[in-house]
N, C-alpha and C positions, 0 to 999 in steps of 0.2 A: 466509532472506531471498530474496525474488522482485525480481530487480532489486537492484542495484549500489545502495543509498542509502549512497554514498561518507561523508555526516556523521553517520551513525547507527554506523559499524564503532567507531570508538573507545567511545562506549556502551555497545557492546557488550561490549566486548574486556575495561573497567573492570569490568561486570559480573560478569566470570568465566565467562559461557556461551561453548558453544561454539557457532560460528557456519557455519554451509553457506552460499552465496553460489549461486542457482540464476539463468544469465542467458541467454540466445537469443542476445546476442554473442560469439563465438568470440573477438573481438580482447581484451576484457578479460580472460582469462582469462594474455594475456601481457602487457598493460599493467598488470596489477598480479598477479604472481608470488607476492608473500607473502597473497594472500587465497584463500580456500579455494572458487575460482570452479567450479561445473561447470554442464555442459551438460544434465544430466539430471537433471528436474525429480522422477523416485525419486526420488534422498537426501532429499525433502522427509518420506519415510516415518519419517526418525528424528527429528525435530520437535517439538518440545512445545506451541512456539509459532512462531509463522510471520507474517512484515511482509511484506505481498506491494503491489508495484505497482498503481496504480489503473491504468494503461496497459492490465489486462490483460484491463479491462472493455471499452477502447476496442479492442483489436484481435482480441479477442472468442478467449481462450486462457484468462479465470481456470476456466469450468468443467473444462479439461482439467486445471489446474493445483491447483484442490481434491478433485480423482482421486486425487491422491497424498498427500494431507493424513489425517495419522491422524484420528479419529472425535474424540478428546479433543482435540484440540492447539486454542490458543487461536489466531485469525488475525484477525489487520489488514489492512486495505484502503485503504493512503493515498495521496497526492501529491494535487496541485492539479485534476488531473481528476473528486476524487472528491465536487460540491458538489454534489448530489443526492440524493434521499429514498432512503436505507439499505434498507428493506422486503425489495429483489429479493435485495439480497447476505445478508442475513441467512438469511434462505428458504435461501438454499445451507450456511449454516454458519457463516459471518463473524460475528466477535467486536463488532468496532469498524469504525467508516469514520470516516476522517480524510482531509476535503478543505478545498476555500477556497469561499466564496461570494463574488461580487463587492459590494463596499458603496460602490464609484464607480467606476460605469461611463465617464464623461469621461475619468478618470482615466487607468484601465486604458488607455484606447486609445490615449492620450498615451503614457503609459508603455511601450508596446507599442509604439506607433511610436518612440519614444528607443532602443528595443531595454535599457532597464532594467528593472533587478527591478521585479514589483510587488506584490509583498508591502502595499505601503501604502494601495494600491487595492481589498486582498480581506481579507475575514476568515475565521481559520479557525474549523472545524469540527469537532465530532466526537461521533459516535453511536455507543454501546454498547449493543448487544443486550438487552442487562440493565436498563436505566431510559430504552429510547425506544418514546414511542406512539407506535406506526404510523398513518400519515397521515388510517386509519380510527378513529383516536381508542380502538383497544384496545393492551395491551399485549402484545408479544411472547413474554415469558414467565410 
């Protein structure tokens, strides 16, 4: 996992896999003690599959961070940043993108100025490598 997704650990935990926590905040790694947080985005080498941050498109680290990504492993690209046509991330290797599109913009901004969730204002998304045409009307694989 790229990024703390705090309500994904139990998920995971049920599954039986085991889980690496890879995060750029040093302070999490003592806010939460019983999770297997590290600094170094290695461990991502033992991986099979790998949920990684859409942030990391925004601050411009996912290419460093699928450096360390084994060739096989399967990878995610989620959070609410990721409402955008898949194409680039795929190109690199990316399994699935999973973001939000906005479907009322009013809304959102309301919402956003309330400082509430707003989930109710966006819908999600999600594109697998596997069954999306690229924006050029072919298929990626």
């Amino acid at each position: 996992m790229v990024g703390l997704f705090l309500p994904l650990i139990r998920t995971v935990r049920e599954a039986g896999a085991e889980l690496v926590v890879t995060e750029k905040n040093p302070q999490y790694i003592q806010k939460f003690p019983d999770l297997p947080i590290t600094l170094d985005t290695a461990e991502l080498r033992t991986c099979n599959k790998i949920v990684c941050t859409s942030t990391t498109v925004l601050n411009n680290s996912l290419d460093a961070i699928l450096e360390h990504c084994p060739p096989d492993a399967f990878i995610s690209v989620i959070g609410p940043t990721a409402g955008y046509f898949p194409d680039p991330l795929f190109a690199r290797g990316v399994d699935v993108v999973g973001g939000r599109g906005v479907k009322n913009g009013p809304l959102l901004m309301q919402l956003l100025a309330e400082r509430k969730r707003w989930g109710e204002a966006t819908k999600k998304t999600c594109f697998r490598k596997t069954t999306y045409t690229c924006h050029k009307g072919r298929s990626l694989v």
